[in-house]
N, C-alpha and C positions, 0 to 999 in steps of 0.2 A: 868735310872731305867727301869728295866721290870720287864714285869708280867710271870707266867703260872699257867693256871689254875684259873683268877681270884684274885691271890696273887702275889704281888708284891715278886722277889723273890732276886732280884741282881740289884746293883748301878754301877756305876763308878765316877770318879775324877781324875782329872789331877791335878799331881803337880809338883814341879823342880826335875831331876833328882838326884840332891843332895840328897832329903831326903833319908833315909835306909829305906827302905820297900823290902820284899821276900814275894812269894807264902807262903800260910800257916800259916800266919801274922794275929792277930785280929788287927782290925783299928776302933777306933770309932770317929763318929761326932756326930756336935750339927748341927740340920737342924731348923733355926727361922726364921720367913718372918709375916708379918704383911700386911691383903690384906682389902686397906683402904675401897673398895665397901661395905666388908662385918664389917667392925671395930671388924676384930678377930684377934687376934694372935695365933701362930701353933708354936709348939716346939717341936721336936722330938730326944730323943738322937736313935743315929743310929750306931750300931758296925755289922761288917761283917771281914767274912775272903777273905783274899787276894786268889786271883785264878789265876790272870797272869798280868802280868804289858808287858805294849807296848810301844819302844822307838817309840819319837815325834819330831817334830821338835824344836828348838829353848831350846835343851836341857830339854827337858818336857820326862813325862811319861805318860800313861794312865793306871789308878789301877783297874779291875774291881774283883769287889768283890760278894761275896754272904753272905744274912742277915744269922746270925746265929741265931735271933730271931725274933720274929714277932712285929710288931713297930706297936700299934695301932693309929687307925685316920692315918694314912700315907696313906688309900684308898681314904678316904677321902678329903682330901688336894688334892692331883696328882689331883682327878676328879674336883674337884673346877677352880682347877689353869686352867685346860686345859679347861672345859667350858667357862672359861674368854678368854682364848686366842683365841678359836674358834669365839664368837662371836666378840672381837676386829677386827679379820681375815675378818669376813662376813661384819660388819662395813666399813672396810676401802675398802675393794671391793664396793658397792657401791655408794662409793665417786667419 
């Protein structure tokens, strides 16, 4: 995922080469995760259009796409998640 500007603006995903996917493509998911510190759950349906796909190894792709619409709470979430992993980060450094 990035940002410009403060908005999150494009994702990516990797998936088997097999699937049909072209530039130009809408693609949507479901983004759920459940973060037990906070006993919330986060659900987000997410569509973007296809911008380039990149061959991978082990027969993979890489799809990156850009939001065609604005997904709210997804600022929110990203900063949670990363606030966790930074302090898990600073946690296990002074161990």
């Amino acid at each position: 995922i990035r940002y410009s500007q403060s908005k999150i603006v494009k994702l990516c995903f990797i998936c088997d080469e097999s699937v049909p996917i072209e530039a130009g493509q809408i693609v949507y998911a479901v983004l759920e995760d459940y973060i037990e510190r906070l006993d919330e759950s986060f659900s987000f349906r997410l569509s973007g259009i296809v911008m380039n796909i990149v061959p991978m190894e082990k027969n993979r792709i890489k799809v990156g796409c850009r939001f065609n619409k604005d997904v709210p709470g997804l600022d929110r979430y990203i900063v949670t998640k990363e606030r966790m992993r930074l302090k898990n980060t600073k946690g296990s450094r002074k161990s």
